[in-house]
C-alpha positions in Angstrom: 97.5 83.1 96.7 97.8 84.3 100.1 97.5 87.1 101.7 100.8 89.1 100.7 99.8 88.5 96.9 96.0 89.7 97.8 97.6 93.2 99.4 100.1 93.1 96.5 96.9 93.1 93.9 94.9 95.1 95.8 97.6 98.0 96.1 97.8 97.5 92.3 94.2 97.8 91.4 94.4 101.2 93.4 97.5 102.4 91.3 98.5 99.6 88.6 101.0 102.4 87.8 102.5 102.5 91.7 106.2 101.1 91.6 107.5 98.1 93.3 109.4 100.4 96.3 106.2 102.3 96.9 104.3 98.6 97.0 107.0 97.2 99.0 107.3 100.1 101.4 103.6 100.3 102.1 103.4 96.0 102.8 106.7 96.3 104.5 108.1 93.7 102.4 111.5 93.6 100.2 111.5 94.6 96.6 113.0 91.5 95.6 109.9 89.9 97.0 107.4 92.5 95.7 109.0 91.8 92.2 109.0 88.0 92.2 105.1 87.9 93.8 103.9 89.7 90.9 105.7 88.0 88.5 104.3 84.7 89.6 100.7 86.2 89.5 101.3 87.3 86.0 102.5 83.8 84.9 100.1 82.1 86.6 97.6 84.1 85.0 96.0 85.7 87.9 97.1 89.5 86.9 96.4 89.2 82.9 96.8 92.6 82.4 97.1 96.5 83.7 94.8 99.4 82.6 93.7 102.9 83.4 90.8 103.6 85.1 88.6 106.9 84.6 85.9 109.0 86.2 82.5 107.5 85.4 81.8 110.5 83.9 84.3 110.5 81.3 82.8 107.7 79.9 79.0 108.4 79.2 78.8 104.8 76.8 80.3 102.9 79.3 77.9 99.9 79.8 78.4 99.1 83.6 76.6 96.0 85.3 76.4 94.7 89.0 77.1 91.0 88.9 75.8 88.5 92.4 77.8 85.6 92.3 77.2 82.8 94.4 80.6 80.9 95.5 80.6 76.5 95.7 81.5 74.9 99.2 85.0 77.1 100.7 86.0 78.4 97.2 85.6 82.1 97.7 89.3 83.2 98.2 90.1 81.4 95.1 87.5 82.9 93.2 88.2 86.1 94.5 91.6 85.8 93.5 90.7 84.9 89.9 88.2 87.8 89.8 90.5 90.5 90.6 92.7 89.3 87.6 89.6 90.1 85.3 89.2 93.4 83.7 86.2 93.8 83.4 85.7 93.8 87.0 85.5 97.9 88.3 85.4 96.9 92.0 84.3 93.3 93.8 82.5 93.3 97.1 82.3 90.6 100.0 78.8 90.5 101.3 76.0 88.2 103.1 72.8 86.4 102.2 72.2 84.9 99.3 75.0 86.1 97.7 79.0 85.6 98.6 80.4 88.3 96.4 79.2 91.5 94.3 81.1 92.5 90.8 81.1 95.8 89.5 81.5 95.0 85.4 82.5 97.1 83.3 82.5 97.5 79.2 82.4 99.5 76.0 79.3 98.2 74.8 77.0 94.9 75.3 79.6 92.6 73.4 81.7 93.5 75.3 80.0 92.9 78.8 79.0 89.5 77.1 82.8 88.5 76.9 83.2 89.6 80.6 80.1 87.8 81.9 81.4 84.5 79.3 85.0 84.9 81.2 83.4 85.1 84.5 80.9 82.5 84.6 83.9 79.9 83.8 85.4 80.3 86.8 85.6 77.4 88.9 83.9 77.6 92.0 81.2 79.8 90.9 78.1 78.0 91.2 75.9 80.9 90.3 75.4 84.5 89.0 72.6 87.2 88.4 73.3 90.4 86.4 71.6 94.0 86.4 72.7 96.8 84.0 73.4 100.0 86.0 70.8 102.6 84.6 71.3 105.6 86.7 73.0 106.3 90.1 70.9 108.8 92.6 72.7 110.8 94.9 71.8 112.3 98.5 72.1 115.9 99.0 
């Protein structure tokens, strides 16, 4: 992946419902190459699917998580690459210390985050994780 495809996927997680002339417009690419990128990230397996994303509180039940993954040796734009293509994942973060990347998760219920943290922890590259359920968010003013 480079960086076209990442702006391509990132546009998409924004608005998987955004149509290839708006995508191409905004990245100031052709359609024909819009059209073919995603195609190739779709058979490759790095899109696996499109969704619908709600307000948090439409969804009181939702189980959400914050995932810290540690990345192996130069393996973070791969990684990040596979971990946009995941659905559980709300929102992914780059960050420093310890930790190379943090994963919102998302899921309908425990089993469900188990699949996500199963899918996620196979990722090559990954070396390590650590997981907290989100309990309650606190807001300022």
């Amino acid at each position: 992946m480079d960086t076209l495809d990442q702006q391509i996927l990132s546009l998409l997680r924004q608005d998987a419902r955004m149509n290839v002339a708006t995508v191409a417009s905004k990245l100031g690419v052709s359609r024909g190459t819009v059209t073919n990128r995603i195609r190739k990230l779709e058979d490759s397996g790095v899109i696996v699917g499109y969704t619908v994303r709600l307000r948090p509180d439409t969804e009181p039940n939702e189980i959400r998580a914050w995932m810290s993954i540690a990345v192996e040796g130069n393996d973070v734009r791969s990684v990040i690459g596979k971990l946009l293509g995941e659905p559980g994942v709300a929102s992914l973060h780059d960050t420093n210390g310890r930790w190379d990347l943090l994963a919102e998760l998302r899921a309908e219920n425990l089993a469900g985050l188990s699949k996500v943290l199963e899918r996620i922890r196979l990722i090559r590259g990954i070396s390590s994780t650590e997981t907290s359920i989100h309990l309650e968010t606190y807001r300022l003013g």
